[in-house]
Steps between C-alpha positions, in 0.01 A plus 500: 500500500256209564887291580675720721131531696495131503868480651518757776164282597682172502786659642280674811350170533808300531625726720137519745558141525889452541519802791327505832555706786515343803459655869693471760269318703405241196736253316425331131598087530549436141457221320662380137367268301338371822795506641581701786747757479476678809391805673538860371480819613451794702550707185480510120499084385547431136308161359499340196171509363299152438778326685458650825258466718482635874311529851478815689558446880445728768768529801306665752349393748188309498237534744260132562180535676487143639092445502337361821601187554237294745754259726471291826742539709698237716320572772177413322349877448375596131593847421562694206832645408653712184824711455706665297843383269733763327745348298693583200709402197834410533599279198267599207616198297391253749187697565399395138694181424422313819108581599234562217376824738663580778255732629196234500766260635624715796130548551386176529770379747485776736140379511629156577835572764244733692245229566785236633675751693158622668358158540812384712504782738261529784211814570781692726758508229275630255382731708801609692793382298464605148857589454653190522240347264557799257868380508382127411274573259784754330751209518307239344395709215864643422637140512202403256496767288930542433487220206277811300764760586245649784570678814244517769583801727234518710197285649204697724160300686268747460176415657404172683172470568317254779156378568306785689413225752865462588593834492250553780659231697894643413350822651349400793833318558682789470281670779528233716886498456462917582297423780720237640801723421338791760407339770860351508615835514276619743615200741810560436470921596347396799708272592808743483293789687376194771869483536614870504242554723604216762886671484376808566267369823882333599664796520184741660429220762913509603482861534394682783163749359617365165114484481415751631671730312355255149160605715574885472598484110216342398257735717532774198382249183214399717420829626496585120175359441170663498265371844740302680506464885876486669478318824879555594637273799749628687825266595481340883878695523304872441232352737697390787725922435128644525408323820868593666445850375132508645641322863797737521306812400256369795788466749647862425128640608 
């Protein structure tokens, strides 16, 4: 009894150690005699046991926080700058032959590429242009990283933070520039009314009562309002009917 019990355990342990189950999201690089044999799975792998020896490897995606990385910029400004990396595994086997830890090693020169691509730009690209340093920083890194069988797919700035002292100064720029930005629009409304309005003098002084007539429509808007006093003066042409009138109503008597 004490032999069969000490078979089926052998046997359960050879098999424990011979089958794993891998996911579909993982693969097992295996390794012979030190030798590598390749990567295996999704699935049911069989190993040899003592002989084999593997690495589990994850194929999702990775998300890096990048830490804040202090940089000056090439405009001479110190600010501080961190993002974010996602990346994945595309080649397990190079993943483990060709880098000791990928992860640490992805780390460390996102670190690196995001201080050299930062400290070559100026304030306003930072600032304003974070897409096309995204797409450096992504480029660099997926050249870099391709030797370990690494795909960056993405790059992000996060935050870049300035000096309060210049960020005072970027703002009162900015409301100058708003400032400026009005009055030329103000100048330039009154400008176009200066000349709507001299057109439309043009064409009432060429007409006869042209404005007189502008006179009588704008009697009602200022009649409109609350306390005002309408001294109307009457055109010399009704003055000079009146007076006939008067001197012919005088004659008839």
């Amino acid at each position: 009894m004490e032999t069969i019990l000490a078979v089926v355990f052998i046997i359960l342990a050879f098999l424990y150690s011979s089958l794993k189950v891998v996911r579909e999201y993982e693969r097992l690089v295996v390794f012979r005699l030190g030798h590598l044999v390749g990567s295996r799975g999704p699935g049911l792998v069989l190993l040899i046991p003592v002989l084999d020896r593997f690495v589990r490897v994850s194929l999702r995606v990775i998300t890096l926080d990048v830490p804040t990385q202090d940089v000056i910029t090439r405009d001479n400004v110190t600010a501080s700058v961190n993002a974010v990396v996602y990346y994945r595994v595309v080649d397990p086997n190079n993943a483990i032959v060709n880098v000791e830890n990928y992860m640490f090693a992805t780390g460390q020169l996102a670190q690196t590429t995001l201080r050299s691509v930062a400290g070559q730009a100026e304030l306003d690209e930072l600032l304003a242009e974070r897409d096309k340093l995204n797409q450096q920083i992504q480029k660099i890194l997926d050249e870099a990283t391709d030797p370990w069988g690494i795909k960056v797919t993405a790059v992000e700035i996060k935050d870049v933070n300035i000096p309060e002292g210049l960020q005072r100064a970027i703002s009162r720029q900015a409301a100058a520039e708003r400032e400026r930005r009005a009055i030329v629009i103000q100048a330039e409304g009154e400008k176009q009314a200066s000349e709507k309005l001299a057109e439309a003098a043009a064409v009432l002084g060429s007409s006869p009562g042209g404005l007189f007539i502008r006179l009588l429509r704008t009697l009602p808007e200022i009649a409109s309002q609350p306390g005002n006093i309408i001294a109307f003066p009457l055109p010399m042409e009704l003055r000079h009917l009146a007076d006939a009138l008067d001197l012919n109503k005088k004659q008839n008597t």
